[in-house]
C-alpha positions as CSV (number, residue, x, y, z in Angstrom):
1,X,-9.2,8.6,-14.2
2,X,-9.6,4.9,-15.0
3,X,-6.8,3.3,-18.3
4,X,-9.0,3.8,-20.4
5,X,-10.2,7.3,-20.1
6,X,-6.5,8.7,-19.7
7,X,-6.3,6.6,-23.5
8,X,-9.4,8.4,-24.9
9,X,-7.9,11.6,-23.1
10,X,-4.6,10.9,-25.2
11,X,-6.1,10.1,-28.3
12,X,-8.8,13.0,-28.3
13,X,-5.6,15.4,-27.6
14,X,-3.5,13.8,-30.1
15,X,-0.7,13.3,-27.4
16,X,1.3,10.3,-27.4
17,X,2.8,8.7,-23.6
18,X,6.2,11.0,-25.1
19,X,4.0,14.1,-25.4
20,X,2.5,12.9,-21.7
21,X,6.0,12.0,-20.4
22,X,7.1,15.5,-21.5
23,X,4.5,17.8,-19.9
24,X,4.7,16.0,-16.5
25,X,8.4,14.8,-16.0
26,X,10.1,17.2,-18.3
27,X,11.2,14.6,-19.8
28,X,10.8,11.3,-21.8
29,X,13.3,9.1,-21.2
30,X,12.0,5.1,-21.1
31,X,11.2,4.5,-17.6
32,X,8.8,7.4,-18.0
33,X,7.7,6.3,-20.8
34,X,6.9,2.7,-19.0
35,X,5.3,4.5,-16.3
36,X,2.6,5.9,-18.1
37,X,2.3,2.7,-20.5
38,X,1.6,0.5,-17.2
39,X,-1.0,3.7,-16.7
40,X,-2.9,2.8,-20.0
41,X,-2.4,-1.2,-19.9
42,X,-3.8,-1.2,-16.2
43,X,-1.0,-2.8,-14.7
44,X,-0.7,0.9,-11.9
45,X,-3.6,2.7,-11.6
46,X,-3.0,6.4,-12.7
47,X,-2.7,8.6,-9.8
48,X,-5.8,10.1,-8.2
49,X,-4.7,13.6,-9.2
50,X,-4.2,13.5,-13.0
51,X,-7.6,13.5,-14.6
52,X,-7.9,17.1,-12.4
53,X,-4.4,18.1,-13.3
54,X,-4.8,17.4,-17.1
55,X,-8.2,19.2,-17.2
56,X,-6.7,22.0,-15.9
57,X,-3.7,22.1,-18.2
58,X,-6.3,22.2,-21.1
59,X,-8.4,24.7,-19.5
60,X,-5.4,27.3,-19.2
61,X,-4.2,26.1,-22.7
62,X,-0.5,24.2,-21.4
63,X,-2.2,21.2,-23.9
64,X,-3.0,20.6,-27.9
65,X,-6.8,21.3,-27.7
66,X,-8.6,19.1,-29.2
67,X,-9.5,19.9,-33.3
């Protein structure tokens, strides 16, 4: 999952980095909130396993689905 895909995945959601923050650390505190900010501004490359672990959280409904 390149930057800019995780954004369009985001935006196409309607999640915000919080909502992200929140469904994989529990949490949203601001270094988790910089983590996946340096995701989407391509500072760290997102990890290999996200785009599979977010498709599968909206295939089994743990995500907004789109509208």
């Amino acid at each position: 999952m390149t930057p800019k895909q995780l954004s369009a995945f985001l935006k196409k959601h309607e999640l915000t980095q919080g909502d992200l923050c929140k469904f994989l650390y529990d949490q949203a505190n601001g270094n988790d909130r910089n983590i996946i900010s340096r995701w989407i501004s391509g500072p760290t490359k997102p990890p290999r396993w996200l785009d599979k672990y977010l498709q599968r959280a909206v295939k089994y409904n743990f995500l907004k689905e789109d509208k």
